[in-house]
Phi, psi and omega in degrees: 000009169261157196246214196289181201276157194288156139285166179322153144085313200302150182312149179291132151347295175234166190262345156190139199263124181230110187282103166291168194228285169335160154032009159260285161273359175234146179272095165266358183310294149340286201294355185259309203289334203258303152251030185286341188287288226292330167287319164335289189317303178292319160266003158092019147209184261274139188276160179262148174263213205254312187298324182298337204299310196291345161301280227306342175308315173295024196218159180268207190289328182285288163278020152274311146318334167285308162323305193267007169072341171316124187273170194257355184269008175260008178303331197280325186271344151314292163317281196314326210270319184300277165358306186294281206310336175251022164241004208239305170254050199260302190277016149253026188257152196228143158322152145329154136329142187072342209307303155348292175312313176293332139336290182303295189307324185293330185270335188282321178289008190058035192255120212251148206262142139225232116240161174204114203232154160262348170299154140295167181287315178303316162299336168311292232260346184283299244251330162294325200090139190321310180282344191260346185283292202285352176303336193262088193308339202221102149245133149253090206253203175063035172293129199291163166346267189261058174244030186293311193306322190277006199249307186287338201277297165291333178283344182284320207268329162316303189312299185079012156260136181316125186327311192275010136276346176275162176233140170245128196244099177211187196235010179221151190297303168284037145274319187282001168274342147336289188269001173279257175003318181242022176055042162249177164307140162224141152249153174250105115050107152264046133233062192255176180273017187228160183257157208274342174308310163288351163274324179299323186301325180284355167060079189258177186305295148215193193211130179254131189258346173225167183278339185320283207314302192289353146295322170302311166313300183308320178245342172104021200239171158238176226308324193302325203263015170277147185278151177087355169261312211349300189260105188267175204255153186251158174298000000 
């Protein structure tokens, strides 16, 4: 879904990748699952069962609360406990396979980094790790639920790069309404919280099956010639 490849030298496809952190760079998939009851329990709606999980992948945020009975004014206070819990287990949560590598390609390629999370900054920057931390020139986290547009929305204007220069990278369907919402580019992830069938569905700019690829998507190349991939990881 990418098109052709750059010549040596030429400027990157896109001039800057603004990054989701759940389910694009750190695998938290486990670790949600795992304690999503027991916050079910505590705010009072509906538990997931184990046979519900591979629907609900397929569905966005808006109709998984409506599955679970969530009222939306208990979201925020939802939100903070999820935050807590994930500062409380952040040093046992790990990047994807590749991620680095892809991290590496991107910076080599002259492609400037940003992130925009519903996470916080501080578990974000525990969870990249330091060196992987300081690449990323621009965060916007603790962003609500459906308060993403407004979050990319600002870092693209921090930026001073033109939308249609921009890339936006997450693993759930309102990230790409998001990034529909503010006119950037969007890729969608297939190893996320979302299933990649239901992301193919929304027809995004691309769809990555590996991280290797959105250096390629990025710089205009292919996986071989972006730099810092050459030997790409497998998921």
């Amino acid at each position: 879904m990418t098109g052709p490849a750059n010549s040596p030298g030429a400027p990157p496809r896109y001039r800057l990748v603004i990054l989701d952190f759940d389910g694009t760079l750190a695998d938290t998939f486990p670790w949600f699952c795992g304690v999503i009851n027991d916050v079910a329990d505590r705010y009072r709606f509906r538990r997931v069962a184990e046979h519900e999980t591979e629907a609900l992948r397929g569905l966005g945020a808006r109709a998984i609360i409506a599955h679970l009975g969530v009222p939306r004014w208990k979201l925020p206070a939802i939100a903070r406990h999820m935050h807590a819990l994930a500062a409380r287990d952040i040093a046992g949560l790990r990047l994807f396979p590749g991620i680095d590598a892809m991290l590496d390609g991107l910076e080599a390629g002259g492609v400037r980094l940003a992130v925009v999370s519903s996470n916080t900054e501080a578990n974000i920057r525990q969870g990249l790790g330091a060196r992987n931390a300081g690449r990323i020139e621009d965060y916007a986290c603790g962003a609500a639920l459906f308060g993403k547009a407004r979050r990319l929305r600002a870092v693209i204007r921090r930026s001073g790069v033109a939308p249609g220069a921009v890339l936006s990278i997450g693993d759930e369907i309102r990230d790409a309404e998001a990034a529909a919402e503010v006119g950037c580019g969007f890729g969608a992830v297939a190893w996320g919280y979302t299933r990649a069938d239901a992301l193919a569905a929304l027809k995004p700019d691309h769809l990555f099956a590996d991280p290797a690829e959105i250096v390629a998507a990025a710089l205009g190349a292919s996986p071989a010639q972006a730099p810092g991939v050459g030997l790409r990881e497998t998921i």
